[in-house]
C-alpha positions in Angstrom: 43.2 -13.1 -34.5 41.5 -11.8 -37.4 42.4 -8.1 -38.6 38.7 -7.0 -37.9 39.0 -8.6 -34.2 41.9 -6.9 -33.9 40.7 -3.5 -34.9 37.6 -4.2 -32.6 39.6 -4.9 -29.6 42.0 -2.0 -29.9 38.5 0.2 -30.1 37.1 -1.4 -26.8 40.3 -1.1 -25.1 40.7 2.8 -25.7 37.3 3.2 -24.7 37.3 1.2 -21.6 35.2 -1.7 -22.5 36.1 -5.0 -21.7 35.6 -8.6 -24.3 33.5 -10.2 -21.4 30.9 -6.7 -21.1 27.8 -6.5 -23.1 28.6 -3.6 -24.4 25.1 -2.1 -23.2 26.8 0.8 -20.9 30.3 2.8 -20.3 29.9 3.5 -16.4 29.8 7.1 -15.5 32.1 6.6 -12.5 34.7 5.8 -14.4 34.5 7.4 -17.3 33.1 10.7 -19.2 33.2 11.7 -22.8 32.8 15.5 -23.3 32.4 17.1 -26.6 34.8 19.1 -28.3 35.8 20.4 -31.3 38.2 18.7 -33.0 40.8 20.4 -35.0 42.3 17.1 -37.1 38.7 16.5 -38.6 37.4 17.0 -41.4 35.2 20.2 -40.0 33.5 17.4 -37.8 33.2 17.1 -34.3 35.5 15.5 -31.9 35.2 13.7 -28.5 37.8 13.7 -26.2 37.8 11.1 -23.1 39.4 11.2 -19.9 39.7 8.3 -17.3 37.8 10.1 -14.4 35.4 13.1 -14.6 37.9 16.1 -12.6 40.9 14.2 -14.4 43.4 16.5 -15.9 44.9 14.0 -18.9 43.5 13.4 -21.7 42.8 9.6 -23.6 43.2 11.6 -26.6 40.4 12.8 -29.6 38.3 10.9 -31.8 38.4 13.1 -35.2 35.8 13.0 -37.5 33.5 11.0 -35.7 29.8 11.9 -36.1 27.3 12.7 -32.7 23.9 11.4 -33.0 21.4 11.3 -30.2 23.9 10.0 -27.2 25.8 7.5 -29.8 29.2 7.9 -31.4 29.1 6.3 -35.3 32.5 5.4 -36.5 33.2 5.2 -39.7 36.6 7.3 -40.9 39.9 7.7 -40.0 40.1 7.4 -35.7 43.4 8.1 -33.6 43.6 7.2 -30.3 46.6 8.5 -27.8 47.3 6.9 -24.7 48.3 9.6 -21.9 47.2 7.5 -18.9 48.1 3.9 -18.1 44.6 3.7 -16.2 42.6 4.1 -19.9 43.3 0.7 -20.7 44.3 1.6 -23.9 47.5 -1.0 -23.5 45.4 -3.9 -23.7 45.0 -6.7 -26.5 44.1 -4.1 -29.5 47.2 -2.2 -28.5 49.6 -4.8 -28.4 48.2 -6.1 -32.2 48.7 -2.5 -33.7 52.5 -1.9 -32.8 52.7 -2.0 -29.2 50.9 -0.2 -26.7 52.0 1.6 -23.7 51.7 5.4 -22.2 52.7 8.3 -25.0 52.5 6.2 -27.9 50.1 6.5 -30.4 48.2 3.6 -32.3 45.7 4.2 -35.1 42.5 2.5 -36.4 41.2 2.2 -39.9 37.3 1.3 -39.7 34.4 1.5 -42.1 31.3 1.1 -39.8 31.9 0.6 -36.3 28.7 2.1 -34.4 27.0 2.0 -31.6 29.2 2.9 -28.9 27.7 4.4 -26.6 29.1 8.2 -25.0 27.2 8.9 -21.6 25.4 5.8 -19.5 24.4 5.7 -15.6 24.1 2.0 -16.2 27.5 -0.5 -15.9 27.4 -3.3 -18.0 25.3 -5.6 -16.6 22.7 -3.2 -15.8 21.9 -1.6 -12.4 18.2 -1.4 -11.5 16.2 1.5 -10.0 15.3 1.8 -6.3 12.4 0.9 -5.3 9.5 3.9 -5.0 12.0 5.7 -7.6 10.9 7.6 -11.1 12.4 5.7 -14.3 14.7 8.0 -16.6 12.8 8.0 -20.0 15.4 9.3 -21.9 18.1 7.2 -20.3 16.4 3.5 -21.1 15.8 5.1 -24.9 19.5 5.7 -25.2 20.4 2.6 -24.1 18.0 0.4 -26.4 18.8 2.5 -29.5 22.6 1.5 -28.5 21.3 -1.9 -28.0 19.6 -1.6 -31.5 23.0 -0.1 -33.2 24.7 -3.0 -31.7 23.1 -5.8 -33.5 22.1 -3.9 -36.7 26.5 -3.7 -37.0 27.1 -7.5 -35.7 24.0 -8.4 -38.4 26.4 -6.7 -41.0 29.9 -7.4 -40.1 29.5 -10.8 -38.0 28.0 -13.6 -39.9 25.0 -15.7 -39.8 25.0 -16.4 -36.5 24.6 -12.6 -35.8 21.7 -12.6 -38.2 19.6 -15.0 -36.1 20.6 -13.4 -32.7 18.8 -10.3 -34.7 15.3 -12.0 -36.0 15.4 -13.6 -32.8 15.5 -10.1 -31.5 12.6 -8.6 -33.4 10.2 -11.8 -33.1 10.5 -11.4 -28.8 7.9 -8.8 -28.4 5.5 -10.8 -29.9 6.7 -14.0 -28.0 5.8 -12.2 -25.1 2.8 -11.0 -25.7 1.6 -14.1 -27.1 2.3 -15.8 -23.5 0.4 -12.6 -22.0 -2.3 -13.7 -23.8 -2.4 -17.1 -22.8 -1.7 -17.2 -19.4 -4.4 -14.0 -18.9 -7.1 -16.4 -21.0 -6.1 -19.2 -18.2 -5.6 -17.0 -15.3 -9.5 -15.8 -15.8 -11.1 -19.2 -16.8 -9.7 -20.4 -13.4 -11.3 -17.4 -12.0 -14.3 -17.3 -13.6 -14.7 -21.2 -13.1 -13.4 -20.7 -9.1 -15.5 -17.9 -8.5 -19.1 -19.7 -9.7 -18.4 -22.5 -8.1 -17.8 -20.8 -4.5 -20.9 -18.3 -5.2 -22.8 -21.4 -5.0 -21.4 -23.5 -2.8 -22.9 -20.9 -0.1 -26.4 -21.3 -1.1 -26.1 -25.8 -1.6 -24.5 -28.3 -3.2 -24.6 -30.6 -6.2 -25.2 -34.2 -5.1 -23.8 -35.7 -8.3 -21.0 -34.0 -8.9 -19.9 -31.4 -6.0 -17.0 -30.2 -8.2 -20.2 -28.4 -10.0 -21.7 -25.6 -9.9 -25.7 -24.9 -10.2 -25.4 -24.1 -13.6 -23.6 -26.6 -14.5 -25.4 -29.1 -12.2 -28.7 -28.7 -13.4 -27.4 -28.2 -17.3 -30.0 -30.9 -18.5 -32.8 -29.9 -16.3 -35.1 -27.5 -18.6 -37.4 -26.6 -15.3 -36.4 -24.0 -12.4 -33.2 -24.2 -11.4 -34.8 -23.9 -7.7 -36.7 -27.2 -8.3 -33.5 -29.1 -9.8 -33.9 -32.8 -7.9 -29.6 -32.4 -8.2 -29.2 -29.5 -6.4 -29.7 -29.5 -2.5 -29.8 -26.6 -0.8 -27.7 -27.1 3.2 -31.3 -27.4 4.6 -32.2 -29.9 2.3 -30.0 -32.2 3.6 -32.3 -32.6 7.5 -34.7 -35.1 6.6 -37.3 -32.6 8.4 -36.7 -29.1 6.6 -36.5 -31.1 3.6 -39.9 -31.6 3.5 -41.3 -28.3 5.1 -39.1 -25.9 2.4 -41.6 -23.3 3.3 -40.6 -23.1 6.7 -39.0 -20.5 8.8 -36.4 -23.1 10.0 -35.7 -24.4 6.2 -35.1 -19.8 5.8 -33.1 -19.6 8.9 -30.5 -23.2 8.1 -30.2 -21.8 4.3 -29.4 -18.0 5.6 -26.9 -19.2 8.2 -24.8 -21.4 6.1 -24.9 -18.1 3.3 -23.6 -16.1 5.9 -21.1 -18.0 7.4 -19.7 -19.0 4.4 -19.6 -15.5 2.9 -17.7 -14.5 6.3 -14.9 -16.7 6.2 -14.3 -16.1 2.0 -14.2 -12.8 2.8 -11.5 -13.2 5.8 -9.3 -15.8 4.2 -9.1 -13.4 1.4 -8.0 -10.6 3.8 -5.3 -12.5 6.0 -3.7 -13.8 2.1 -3.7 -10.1 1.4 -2.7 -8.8 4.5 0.4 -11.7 5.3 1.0 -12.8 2.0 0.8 -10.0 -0.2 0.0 -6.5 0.6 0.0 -5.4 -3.1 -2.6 -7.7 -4.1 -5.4 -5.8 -1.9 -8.0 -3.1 -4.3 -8.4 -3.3 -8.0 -4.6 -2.8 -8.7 -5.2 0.2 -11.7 -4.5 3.3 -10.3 -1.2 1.2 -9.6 -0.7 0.3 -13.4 -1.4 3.3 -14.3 1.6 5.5 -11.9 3.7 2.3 -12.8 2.7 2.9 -16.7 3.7 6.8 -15.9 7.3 6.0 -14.8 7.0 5.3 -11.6 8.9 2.3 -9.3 6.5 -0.1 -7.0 8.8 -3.7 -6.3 7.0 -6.8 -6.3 3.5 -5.4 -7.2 3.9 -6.8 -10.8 5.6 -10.0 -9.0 4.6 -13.7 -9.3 4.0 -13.9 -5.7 1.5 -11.0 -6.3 0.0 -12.9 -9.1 -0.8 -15.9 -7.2 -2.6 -14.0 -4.3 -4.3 -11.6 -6.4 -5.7 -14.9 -8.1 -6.6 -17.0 -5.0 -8.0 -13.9 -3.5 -9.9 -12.6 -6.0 -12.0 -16.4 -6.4 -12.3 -15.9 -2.7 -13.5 -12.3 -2.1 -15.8 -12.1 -5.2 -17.4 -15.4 -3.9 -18.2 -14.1 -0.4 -20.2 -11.6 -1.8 -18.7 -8.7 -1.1 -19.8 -5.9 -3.7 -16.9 -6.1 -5.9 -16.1 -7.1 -9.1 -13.0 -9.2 -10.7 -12.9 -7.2 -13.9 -11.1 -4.3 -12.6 -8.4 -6.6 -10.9 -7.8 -9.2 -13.9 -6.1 -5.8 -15.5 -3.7 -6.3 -12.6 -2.8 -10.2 -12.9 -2.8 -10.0 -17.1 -0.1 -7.1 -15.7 1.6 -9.4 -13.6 1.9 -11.9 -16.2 3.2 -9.1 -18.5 6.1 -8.4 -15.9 6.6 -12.2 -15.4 7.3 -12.8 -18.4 8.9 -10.0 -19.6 12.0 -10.9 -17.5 12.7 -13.6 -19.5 14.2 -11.4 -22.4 17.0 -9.7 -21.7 15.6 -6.9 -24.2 12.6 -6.0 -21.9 14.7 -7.1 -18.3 17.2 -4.3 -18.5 14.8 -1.6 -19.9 12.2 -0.4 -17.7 10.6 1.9 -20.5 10.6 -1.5 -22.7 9.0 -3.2 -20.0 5.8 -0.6 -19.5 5.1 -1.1 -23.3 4.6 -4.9 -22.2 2.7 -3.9 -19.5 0.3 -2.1 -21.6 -0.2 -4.7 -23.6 -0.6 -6.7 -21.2 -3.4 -4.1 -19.4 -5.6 -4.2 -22.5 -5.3 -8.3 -22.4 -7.0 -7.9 -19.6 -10.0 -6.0 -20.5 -10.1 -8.8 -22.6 -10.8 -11.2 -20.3 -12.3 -9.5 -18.1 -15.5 -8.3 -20.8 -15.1 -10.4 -23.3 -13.9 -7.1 -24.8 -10.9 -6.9 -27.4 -11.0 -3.9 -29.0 -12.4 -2.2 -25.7 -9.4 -3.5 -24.2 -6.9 -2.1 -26.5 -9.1 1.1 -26.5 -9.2 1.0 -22.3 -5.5 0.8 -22.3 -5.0 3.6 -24.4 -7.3 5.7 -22.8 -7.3 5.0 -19.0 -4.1 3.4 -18.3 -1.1 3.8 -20.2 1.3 7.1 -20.4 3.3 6.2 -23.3 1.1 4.4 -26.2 3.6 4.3 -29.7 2.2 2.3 -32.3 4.1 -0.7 -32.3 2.3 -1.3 -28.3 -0.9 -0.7 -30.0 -0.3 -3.6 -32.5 0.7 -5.9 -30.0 -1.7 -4.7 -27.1 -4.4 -5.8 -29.9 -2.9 -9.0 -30.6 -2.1 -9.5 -26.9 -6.1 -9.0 -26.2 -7.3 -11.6 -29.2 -4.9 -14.0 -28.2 -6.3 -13.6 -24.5 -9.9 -14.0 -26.0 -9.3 -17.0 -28.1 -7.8 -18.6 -25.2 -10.6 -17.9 -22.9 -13.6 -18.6 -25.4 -11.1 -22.0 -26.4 -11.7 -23.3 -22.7 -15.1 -21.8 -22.4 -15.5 -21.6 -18.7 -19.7 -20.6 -18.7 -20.2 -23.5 -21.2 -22.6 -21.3 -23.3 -20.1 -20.9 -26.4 -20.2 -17.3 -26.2 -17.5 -14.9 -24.9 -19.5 -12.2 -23.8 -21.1 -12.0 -20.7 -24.5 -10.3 -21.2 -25.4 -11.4 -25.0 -28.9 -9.8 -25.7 -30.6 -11.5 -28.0 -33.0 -8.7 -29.1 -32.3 -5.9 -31.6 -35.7 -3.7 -31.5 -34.8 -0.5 -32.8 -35.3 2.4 -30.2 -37.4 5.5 -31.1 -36.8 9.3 -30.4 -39.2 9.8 -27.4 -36.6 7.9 -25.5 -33.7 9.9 -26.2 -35.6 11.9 -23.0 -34.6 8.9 -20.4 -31.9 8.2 -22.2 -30.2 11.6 -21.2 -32.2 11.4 -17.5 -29.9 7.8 -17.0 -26.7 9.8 -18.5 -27.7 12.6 -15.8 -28.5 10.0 -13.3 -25.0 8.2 -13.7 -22.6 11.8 -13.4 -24.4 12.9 -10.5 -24.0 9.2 -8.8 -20.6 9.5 -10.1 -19.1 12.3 -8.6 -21.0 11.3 -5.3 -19.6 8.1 -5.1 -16.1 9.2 -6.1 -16.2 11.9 -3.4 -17.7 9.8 -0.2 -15.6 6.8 -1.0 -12.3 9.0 -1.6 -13.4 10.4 2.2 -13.8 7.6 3.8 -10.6 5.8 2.7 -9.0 8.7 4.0 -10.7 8.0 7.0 -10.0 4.8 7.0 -6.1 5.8 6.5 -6.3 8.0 9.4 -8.2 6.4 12.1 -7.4 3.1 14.3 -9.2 1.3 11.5 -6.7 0.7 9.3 -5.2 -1.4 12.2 -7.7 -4.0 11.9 -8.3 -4.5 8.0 -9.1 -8.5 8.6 -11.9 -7.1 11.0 -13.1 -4.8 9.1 -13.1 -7.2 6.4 -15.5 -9.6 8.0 -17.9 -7.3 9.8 -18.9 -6.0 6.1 -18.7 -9.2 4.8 -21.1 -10.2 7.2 -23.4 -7.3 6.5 -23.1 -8.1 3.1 -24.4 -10.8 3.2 -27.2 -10.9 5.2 -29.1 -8.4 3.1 -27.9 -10.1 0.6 -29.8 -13.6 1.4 -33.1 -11.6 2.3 -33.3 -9.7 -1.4 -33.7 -12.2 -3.5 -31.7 -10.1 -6.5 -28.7 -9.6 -4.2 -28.5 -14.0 -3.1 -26.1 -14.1 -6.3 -23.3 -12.7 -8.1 -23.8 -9.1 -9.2 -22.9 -10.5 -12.7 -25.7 -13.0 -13.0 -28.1 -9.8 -11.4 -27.0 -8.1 -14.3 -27.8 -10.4 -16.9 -30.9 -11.3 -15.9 -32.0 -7.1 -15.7 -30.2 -6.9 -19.3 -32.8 -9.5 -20.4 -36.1 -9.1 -22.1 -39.3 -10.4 -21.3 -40.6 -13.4 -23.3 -43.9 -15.1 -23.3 -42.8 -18.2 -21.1 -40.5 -15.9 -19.1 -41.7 -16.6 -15.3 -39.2 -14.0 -13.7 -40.5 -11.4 -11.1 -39.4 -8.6 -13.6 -41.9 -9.7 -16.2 -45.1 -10.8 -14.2 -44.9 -9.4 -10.6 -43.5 -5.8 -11.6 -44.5 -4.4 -8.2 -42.5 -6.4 -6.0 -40.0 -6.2 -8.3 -39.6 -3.0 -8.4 -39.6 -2.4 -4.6 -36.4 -4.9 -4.5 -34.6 -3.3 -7.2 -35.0 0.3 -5.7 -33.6 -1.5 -2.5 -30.9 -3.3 -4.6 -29.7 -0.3 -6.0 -29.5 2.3 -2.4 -27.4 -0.8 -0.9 -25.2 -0.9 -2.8 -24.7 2.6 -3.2 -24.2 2.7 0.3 -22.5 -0.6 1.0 -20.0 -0.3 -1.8 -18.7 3.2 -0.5 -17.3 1.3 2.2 -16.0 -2.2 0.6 -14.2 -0.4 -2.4 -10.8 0.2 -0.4 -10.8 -2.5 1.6 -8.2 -4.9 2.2 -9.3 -7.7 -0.6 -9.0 -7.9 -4.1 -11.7 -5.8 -5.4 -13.2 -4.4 -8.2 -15.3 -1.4 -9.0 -17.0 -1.9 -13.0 -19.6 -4.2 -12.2 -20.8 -2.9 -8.8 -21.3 0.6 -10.7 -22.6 -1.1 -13.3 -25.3 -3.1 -11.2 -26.4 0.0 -9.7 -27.1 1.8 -13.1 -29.0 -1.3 -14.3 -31.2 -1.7 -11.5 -32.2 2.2 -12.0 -32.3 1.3 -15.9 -34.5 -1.1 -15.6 -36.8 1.1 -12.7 -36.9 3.5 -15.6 -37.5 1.1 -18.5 -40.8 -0.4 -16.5 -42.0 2.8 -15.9 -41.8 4.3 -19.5 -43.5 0.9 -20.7 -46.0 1.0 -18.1 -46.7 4.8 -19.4 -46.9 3.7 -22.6 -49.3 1.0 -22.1 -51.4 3.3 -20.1 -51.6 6.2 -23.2 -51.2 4.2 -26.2 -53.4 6.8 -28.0 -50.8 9.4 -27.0 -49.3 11.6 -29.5 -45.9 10.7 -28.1 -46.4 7.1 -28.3 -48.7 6.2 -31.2 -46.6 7.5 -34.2 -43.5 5.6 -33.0 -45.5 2.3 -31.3 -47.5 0.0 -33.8 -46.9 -2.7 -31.3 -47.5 -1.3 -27.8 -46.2 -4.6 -26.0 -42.8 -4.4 -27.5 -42.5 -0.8 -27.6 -40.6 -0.2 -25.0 -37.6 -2.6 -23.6 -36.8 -2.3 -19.9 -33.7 -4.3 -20.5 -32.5 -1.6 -22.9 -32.6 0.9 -20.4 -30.7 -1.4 -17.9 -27.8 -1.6 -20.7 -28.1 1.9 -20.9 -28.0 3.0 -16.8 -25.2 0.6 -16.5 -23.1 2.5 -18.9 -23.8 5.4 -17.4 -23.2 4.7 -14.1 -19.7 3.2 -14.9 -18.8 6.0 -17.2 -19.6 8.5 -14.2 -17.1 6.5 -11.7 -14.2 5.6 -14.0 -14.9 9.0 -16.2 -14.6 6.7 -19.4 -16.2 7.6 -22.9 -14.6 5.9 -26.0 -13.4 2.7 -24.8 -16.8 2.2 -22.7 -19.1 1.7 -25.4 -16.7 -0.2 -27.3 -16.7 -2.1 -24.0 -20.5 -2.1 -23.8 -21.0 -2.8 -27.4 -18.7 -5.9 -27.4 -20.4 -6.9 -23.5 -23.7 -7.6 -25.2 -23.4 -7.7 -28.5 -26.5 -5.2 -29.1 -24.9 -3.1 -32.1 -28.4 -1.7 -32.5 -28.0 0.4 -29.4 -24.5 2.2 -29.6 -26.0 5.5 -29.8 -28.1 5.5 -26.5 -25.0 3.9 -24.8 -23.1 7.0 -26.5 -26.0 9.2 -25.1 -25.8 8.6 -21.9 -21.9 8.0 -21.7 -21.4 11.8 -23.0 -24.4 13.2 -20.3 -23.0 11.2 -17.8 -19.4 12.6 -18.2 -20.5 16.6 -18.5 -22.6 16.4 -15.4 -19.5 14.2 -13.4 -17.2 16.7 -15.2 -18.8 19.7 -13.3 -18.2 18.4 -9.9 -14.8 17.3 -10.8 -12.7 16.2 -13.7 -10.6 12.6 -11.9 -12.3 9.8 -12.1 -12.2 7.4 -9.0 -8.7 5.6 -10.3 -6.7 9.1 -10.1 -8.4 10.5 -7.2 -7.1 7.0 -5.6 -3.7 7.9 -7.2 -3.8 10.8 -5.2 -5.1 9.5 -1.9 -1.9 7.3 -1.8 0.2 10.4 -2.9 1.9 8.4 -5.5 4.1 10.4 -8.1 1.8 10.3 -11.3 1.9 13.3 -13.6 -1.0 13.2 -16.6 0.0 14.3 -19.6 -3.5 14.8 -20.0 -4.0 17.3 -17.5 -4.1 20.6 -18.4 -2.8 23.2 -16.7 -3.8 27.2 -16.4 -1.5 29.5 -15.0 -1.6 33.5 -16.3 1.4 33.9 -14.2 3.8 36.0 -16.4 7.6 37.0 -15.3 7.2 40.1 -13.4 4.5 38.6 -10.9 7.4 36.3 -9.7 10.5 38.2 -10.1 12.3 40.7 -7.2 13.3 43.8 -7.2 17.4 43.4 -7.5 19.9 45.4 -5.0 23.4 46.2 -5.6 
């Protein structure tokens, strides 16, 4: 044994810690190092040890040692005296120094031996918290700045070997975010790809390839996707209906199959939930976030969880249901994060290491979710996470490009673009529509704080009342709501998402689409649109399926938007000789662009709900790619927050926090009390 090993061992033996330990924790139960002064230093402090907290003897004093944020650094002249035979202090390092046994005295010459840590609630192989239980901040810093001390002195002292355990080290948090990254990017392209293909297997099939879905079907077919000779709707395939297409019979076939269909998505996603996994049901972020703030929840970041969430997601978003899958994809790219954070030992034993994975992770899937990188980092920052340090905002922004890359590499819409509603115009917008602009900001804060306040009641409700007995019921009957009204308004038949593209886009010449020729009807269906699923989506956020709240919100704002847009264009065809209109218009067709004020509403109807600002017109901007039209998006994002802001300051994520009653403090909250000492205090009596 080497004179070094020696020294080592006679240091862990008078300290307690055994060869085999990781030297990550001194248990508390067994021992206790208080701080004293020592009189044989050199005017430094001492620490003296004792086997058990109440006992009477003494280990001895460590003189001249230094005391440094829970960490003893040594690196003079240490004695060690061993007064009890329960200290361990006879062991190996004892025996090579002279002999050890009680009342004798063995000293140690070291010249950097650091890192041993003084006060730990953790034994050696780490104990984890209970489940529903707060994390200790301060404790899980301690212990990784030990950690840290520990391999910057084995880097020094213990060869090359050492070394390598070190990089290795420092290269895992970006290991780990980099398979964030990736597995999110796959995790949505099988969603995205899942989720189209269901959507349309309710309205027909694809005779040439079934594994297709419309889009994809009729790729090659530059006519109406209704006349497609590949596609056949479920009616198409009587030889009678086929041929009468018009007919009530051909309607009734088509909006049977829809329904039925939509029904049993939406139940098969509730009995997964419900049986499978109970954590999987909602959007899953005001469950980041109180996990981000500290908090305990035990398998909700699991793989189990993952899987479900996945599979139920595909399923729930395809029935119909007015959701979105944008909110929960933050909740599997956070489930990925936890997977795969337990295979470092750095990030398995830490659980304040772990949240800045999570984080990471949380703005990976923003990502995804909006083709948004820099939103997500930006949405992570802002709306999720509790503790943000600059190294997580590094690697939550290469954590969301990787995710990008990955899902643009696969290319699930086959268009070759990552965002979801590119606009392909860039008309600049004049100042007589800053007035609608605010009007749709105004719009979105009172829609906003309405939603936020009947859809907070009626969970509550719901919590309350035999309902919550029968959330696979419940499930279906609006499911089955859903989607009737669905099928009869011809806007509502698909995804919200592709609703929203098409109201984002802007009228063309050979453009055949209701919004562009027949504006009347249009209009009548959007208004329609837009008060169901107000109403509808009051009830379906909450219930017990995967569920998303962005791009409902956001399809409501974008039918007003576009409402708005037709009738400001419709104005200003009517008065083109108007003073409002005539020094801004010199081509009155193109003046005005409804599609802009759909991009517009739908901004501001999200930013009401969720309460957003910054990281939604990052969000919007990198949605559409209109860079023209930040500043009416920043318009109406600002109004939108004020007028939500006056009715109350939570967005719909923490008012959800506090339905549930979980432990969540905001360190953005601010807090007024004028309270001063003698409004609290008692008179005293002798």
């Amino acid at each position: 044994m080497s004179e070094e090993e020696q020294r080592r061992g006679l240091l862990d033996d008078a300290i307690g810690i055994s060869s085999d330990d990781e030297l990550e924790t001194v248990p508390v139960e067994s021992r206790a190092f208080r701080s004293a002064s020592s009189p044989a230093g050199r005017g430094g402090r001492g620490l003296r040890a004792s086997a058990d907290p109440g006992a009477p003897e003494e280990l001895g004093e460590v003189a001249g040692s230094d005391f440094n944020s829970g960490f003893v650094s040594f690196n003079r002249r240490h004695t060690f005296s061993t007064a009890d035979a329960r200290s361990g202090a006879t062991g190996r390092g004892g025996a090579a120094a002279g002999g050890g046994g009680p009342g004798r005295s063995v000293s140690v010459e070291t010249d950097e031996i650091e890192a041993v840590e003084w006060e730990m609630v953790l034994d050696a192989k780490g104990k984890a918290y209970d489940d529903f239980s707060t994390i200790d901040w301060l404790r899980d810093t301690v212990k990784e700045r030990g950690r840290q001390k520990k391999l910057r002195f084995d880097k020094h002292n213990m060869g090359w070997w050492a070394r390598l355990q070190a990089s290795n080290d420092a290269w895992q948090g970006w290991i780990v975010v980099t398979l964030i990254g990736m597995s999110t990017g796959v995790f949505a392209a099988i969603i995205d790809v899942g989720t189209d293909w269901l959507s349309d297997l309710k309205l027909g099939v694809c005779t040439s390839a079934f594994w297709l879905n419309q889009g994809l079907c009729c790729f090659e077919y530059e006519g109406r996707l209704d006349d497609c000779p590949y596609w056949k709707s479920w009616a198409d395939f009587s030889p009678h209906f086929a041929a009468q297409r018009d007919s009530t019979g051909h309607y009734v076939i088509n909006l049977t199959v829809y329904v039925l269909f939509a029904t049993l998505f939406a139940w098969a996603a509730a009995v997964l939930v419900k049986y499978y996994a109970p954590y999987a049901a909602g959007s899953g972020i005001p469950e980041v976030k109180t996990i981000l703030g500290g908090f305990i929840i035990r398998r909700f970041l699991g793989l189990w969880t993952l899987i479900i969430k996945s599979v139920g997601l595909v399923l729930a978003v395809a029935s119909g249901l007015s959701l979105g899958k944008e909110g929960p994809l933050v909740h599997v790219a956070s489930c990925c994060g936890n997977v795969f954070s337990r295979l470092f030992v750095k990030y398995r034993h830490n659980e304040a290491k772990k949240r800045e994975i999570v984080s990471a992770a949380a703005a990976a899937g923003v990502s995804v979710a909006f083709g948004a990188p820099i939103g997500g980092v930006l949405f992570s920052l802002e709306e999720v996470s509790y503790y943000f340090p600059h190294k997580t905002m590094w690697r939550s922004f290469f954590a969301a490009l990787v995710a990008a890359v990955t899902l643009q590499s696969i290319n699930p819409f086959k268009t070759g673009n990552l965002v979801m509603f590119h606009v392909q115009y860039d008309h600049p917008w004049h100042a007589f529509e800053v007035v609608p602009f605010v009007l749709l900001g105004i719009f979105g804060g009172l829609f906003g704080a309405f939603f936020i306040r009947m859809n907070v009641r009626w969970c509550a409700f719901r919590k309350r009342s035999r309902l919550s007995q029968f959330p696979v019921t419940e499930v279906a009957a609006v499911a089955l709501l859903t989607g009737v009204v669905n099928y009869v308004n011809v806007y509502q038949r698909g995804n919200a998402s592709e609703l929203i593209r098409e109201l984002f886009e802007e009228c063309r010449g050979a453009d055949d689409s209701d919004l562009c020729h027949d504006v009347t009807r249009a209009l009548w269906l959007l208004a329609l649109c837009a008060a169901f699923k107000v109403a509808i989506t009051i009830f379906t956020f909450g219930l017990k399926v995967p569920a998303g709240l962005f791009i409902p919100t956001m399809a409501v704002g974008a039918c007003v938007g576009r409402i708005l847009g037709i009738g400001v264009k419709t104005l200003a065809l009517a008065h083109p000789h108007s003073s409002v209109f005539l020094a801004a218009c010199t081509d009155q067709v193109g003046c005005v662009n409804p599609g802009l004020y759909a991009m517009v509403g739908a901004a501001a109807t999200l930013g009401g709900v969720t309460r957003m600002t910054v990281s939604l017109v990052v969000i919007m901007f990198e949605l559409t790619g209109g860079l023209t039209y930040i500043s009416p998006i920043m318009i109406a994002t600002m109004i939108s927050k004020w007028v939500g802001d006056a009715f109350g300051k939570d967005g719909i994520y923490d008012e959800h926090i506090r339905l549930n009653g979980y432990p969540f403090l905001d360190n953005k909250e601010e807090v007024f009390d004028t309270a001063i000492a003698a409004d609290v205090m008692s008179p005293g009596h002798n």
